[in-house]
Backbone as CSV, one residue per row, in Angstrom:
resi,resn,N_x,N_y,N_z,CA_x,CA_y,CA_z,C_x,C_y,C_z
1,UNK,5.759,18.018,7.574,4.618,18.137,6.691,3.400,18.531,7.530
2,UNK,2.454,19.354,7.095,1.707,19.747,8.004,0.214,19.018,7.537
3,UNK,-0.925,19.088,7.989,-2.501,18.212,7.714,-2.543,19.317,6.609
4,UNK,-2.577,20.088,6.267,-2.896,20.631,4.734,-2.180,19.642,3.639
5,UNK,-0.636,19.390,3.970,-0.048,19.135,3.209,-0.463,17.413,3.147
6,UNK,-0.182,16.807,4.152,-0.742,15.505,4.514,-2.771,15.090,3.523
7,UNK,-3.055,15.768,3.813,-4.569,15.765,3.051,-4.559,15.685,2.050
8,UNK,-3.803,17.039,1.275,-3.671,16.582,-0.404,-2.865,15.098,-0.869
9,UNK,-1.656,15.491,-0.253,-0.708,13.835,-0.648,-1.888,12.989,-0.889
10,UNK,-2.350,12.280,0.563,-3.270,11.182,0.428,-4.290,10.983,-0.168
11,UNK,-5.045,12.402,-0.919,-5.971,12.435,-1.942,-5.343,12.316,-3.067
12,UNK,-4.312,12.686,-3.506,-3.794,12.456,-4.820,-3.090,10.901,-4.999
13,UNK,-2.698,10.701,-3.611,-2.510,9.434,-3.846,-3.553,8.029,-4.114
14,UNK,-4.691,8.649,-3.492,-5.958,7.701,-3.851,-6.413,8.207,-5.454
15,UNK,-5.728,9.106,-6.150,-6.571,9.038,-7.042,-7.746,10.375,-7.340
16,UNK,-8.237,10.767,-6.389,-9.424,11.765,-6.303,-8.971,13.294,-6.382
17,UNK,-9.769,13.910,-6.922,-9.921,15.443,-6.935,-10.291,15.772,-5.666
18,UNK,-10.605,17.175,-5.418,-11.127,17.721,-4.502,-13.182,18.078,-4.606
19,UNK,-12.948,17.746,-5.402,-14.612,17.254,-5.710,-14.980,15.890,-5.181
20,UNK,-14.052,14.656,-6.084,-14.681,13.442,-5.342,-14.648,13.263,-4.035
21,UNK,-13.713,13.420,-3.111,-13.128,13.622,-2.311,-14.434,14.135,-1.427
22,UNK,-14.823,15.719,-1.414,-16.008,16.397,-0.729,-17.357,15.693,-1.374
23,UNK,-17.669,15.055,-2.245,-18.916,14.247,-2.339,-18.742,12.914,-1.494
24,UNK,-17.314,12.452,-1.165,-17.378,10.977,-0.425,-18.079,11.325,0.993
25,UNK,-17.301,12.755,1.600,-17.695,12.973,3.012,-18.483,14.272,3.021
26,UNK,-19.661,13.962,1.884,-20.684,15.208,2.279,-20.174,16.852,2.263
27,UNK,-19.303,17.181,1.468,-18.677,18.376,1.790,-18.297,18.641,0.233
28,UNK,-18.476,20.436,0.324,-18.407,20.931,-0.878,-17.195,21.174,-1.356
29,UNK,-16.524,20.980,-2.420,-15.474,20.798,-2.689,-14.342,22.077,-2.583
30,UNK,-14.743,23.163,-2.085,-14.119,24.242,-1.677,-13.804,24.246,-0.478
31,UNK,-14.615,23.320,0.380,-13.542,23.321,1.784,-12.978,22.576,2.156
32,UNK,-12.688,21.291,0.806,-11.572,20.399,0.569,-10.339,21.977,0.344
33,UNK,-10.832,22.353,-0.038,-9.356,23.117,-0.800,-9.146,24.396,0.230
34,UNK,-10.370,24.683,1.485,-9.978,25.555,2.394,-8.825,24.642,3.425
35,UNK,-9.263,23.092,3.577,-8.403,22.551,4.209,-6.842,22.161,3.991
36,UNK,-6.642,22.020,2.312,-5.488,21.778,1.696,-4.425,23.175,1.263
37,UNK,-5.199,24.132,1.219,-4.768,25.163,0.763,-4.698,26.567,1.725
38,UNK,-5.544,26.529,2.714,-6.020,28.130,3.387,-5.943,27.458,5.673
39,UNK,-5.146,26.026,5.106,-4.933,26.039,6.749,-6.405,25.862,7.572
40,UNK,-7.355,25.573,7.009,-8.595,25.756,7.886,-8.313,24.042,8.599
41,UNK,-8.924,23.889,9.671,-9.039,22.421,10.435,-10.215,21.761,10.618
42,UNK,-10.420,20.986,10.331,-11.733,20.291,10.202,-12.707,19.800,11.504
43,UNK,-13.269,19.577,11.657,-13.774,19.001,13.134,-13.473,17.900,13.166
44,UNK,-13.854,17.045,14.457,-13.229,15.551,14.846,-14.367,14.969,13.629
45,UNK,-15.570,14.831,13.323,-16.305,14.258,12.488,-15.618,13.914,11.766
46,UNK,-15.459,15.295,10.999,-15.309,15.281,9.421,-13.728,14.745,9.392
47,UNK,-12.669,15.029,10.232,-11.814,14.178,10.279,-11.419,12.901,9.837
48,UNK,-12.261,12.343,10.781,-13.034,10.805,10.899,-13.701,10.310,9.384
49,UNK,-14.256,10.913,8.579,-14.831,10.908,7.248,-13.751,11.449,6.214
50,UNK,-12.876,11.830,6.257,-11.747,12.001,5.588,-10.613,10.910,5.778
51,UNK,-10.519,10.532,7.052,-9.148,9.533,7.135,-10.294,8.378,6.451
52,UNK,-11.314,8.054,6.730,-11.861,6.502,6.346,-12.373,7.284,4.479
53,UNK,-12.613,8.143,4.121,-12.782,8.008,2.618,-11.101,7.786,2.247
54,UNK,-9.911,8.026,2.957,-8.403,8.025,1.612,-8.113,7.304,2.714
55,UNK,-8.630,6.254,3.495,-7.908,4.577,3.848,-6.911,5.261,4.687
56,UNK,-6.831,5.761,5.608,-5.798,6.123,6.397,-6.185,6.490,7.534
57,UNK,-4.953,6.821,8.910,-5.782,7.169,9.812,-5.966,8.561,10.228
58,UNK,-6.825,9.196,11.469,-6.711,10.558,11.616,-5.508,10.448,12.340
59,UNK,-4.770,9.925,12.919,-3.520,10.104,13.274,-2.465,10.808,12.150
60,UNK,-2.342,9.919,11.110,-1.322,10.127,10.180,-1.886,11.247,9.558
61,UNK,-3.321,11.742,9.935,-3.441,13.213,8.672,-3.638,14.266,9.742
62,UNK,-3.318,14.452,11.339,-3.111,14.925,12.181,-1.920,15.385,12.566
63,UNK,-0.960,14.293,12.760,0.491,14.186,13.117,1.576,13.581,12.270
64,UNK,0.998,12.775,10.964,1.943,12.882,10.327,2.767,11.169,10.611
65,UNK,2.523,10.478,11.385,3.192,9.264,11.462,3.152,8.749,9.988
66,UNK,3.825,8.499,9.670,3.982,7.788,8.340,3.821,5.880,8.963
67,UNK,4.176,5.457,9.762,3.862,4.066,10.332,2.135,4.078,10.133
68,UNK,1.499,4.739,10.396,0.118,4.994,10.087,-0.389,4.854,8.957
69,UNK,0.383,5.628,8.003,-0.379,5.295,6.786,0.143,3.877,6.316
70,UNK,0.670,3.268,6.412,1.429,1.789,6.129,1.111,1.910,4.683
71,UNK,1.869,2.426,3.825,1.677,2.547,2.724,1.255,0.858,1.980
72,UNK,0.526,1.182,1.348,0.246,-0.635,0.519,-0.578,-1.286,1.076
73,UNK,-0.761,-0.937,1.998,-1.950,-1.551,3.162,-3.275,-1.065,3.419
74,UNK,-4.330,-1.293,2.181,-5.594,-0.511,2.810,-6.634,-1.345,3.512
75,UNK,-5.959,-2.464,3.968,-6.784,-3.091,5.256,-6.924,-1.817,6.557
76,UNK,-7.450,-1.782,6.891,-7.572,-0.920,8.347,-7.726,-2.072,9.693
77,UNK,-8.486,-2.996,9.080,-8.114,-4.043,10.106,-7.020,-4.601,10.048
78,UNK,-6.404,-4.948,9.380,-4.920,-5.667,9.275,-4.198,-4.456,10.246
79,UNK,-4.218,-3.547,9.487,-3.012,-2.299,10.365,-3.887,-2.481,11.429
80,UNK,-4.957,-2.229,12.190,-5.759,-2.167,13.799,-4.653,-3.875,14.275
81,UNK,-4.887,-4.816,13.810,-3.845,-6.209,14.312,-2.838,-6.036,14.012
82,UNK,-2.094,-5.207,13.066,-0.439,-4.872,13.294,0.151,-4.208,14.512
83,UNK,-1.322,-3.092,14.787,-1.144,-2.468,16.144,-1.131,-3.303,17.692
84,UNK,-2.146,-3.897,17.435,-1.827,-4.684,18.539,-0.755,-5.830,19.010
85,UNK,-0.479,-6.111,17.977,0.968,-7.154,18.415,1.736,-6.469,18.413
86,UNK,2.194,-5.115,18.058,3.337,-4.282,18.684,3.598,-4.816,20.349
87,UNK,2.198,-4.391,20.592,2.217,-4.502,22.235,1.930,-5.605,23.177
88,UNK,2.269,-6.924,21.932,2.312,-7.878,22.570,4.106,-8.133,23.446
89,UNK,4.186,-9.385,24.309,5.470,-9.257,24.499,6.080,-10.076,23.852
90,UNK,7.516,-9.993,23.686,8.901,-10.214,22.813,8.136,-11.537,22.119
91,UNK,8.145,-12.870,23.087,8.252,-14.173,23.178,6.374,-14.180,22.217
92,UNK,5.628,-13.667,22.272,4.348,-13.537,21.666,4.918,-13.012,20.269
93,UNK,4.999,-11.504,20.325,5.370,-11.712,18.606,6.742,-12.524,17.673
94,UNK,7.159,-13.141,18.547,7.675,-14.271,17.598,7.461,-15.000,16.966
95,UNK,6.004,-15.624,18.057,5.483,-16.456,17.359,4.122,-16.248,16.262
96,UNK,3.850,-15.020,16.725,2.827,-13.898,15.635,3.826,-13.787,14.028
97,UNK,4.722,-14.064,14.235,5.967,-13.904,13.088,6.129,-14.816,12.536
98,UNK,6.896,-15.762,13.010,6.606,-17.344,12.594,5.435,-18.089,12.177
99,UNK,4.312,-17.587,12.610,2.939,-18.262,12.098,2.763,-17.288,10.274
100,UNK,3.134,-15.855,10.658,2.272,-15.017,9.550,3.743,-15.848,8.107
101,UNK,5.023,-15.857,8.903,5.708,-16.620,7.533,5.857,-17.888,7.291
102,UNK,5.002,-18.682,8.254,4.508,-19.855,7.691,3.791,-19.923,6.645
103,UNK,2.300,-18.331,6.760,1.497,-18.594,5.558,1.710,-17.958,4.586
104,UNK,3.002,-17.161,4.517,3.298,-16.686,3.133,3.893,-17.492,2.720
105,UNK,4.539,-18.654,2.971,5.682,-19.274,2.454,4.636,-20.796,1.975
106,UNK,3.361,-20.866,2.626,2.339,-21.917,1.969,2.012,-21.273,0.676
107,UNK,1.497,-20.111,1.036,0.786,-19.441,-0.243,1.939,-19.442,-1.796
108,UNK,3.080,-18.840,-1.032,4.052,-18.971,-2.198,4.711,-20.373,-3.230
109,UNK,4.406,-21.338,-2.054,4.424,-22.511,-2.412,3.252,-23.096,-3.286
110,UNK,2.266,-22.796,-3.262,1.109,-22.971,-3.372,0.589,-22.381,-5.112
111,UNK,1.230,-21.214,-4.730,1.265,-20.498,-6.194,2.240,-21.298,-7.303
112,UNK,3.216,-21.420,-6.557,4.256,-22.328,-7.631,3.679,-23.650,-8.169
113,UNK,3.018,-24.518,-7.241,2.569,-25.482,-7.648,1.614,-25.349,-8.838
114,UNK,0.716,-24.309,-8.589,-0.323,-24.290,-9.596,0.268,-23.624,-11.120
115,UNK,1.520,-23.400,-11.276,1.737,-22.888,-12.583,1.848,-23.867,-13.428
């Protein structure tokens, strides 16, 4: 998939035209569609103002990682701390694991109680 193709997906997936889209990041809505449609490349800025208006990163609308866009996830901080315990070691994210399903399994508990 190439950043033309990557750009539209993630705008249609947020929802937006190519109008809302160029009013979020200051840009006229025709060079939303020079970028989606005519191959043009954006500068590092406007990049940067495109991955943070459709919640994603310039990685994934650069190169395409799909781990990037973590679909369902529009924390950017959550995914920035998913990133970093990648690169924690083995014996660390275990216990990064064990703590995070401790608190789903309170919360879930938690929910049950209150019905």
């Amino acid at each position: 998939m190439s950043f033309s193709e990557r750009l539209k997906e993630a705008r249609n997936k947020k929802g937006l035209s190519q109008s809302q889209l160029g009013q979020m990041v200051n840009l006229h809505y025709t060079q939303i569609g020079r970028y989606e449609n005519k191959g043009a490349q954006p500068s590092a800025d406007v990049l940067s103002k495109l991955a943070n208006a459709l919640d994603i990163t310039t990685d994934f609308l650069m190169y395409g990682s799909r781990e990037d866009m973590a679909d369902g996830i529009g924390d950017k901080e959550l995914i920035s701390q998913f990133k970093k315990i990648t690169q924690l070691p083995a014996d660390q994210k275990k216990i990064v694991k064990e703590l995070i399903d401790a608190f789903i399994l309170k919360s879930e508990l938690q929910q049950k109680l209150a019905q």
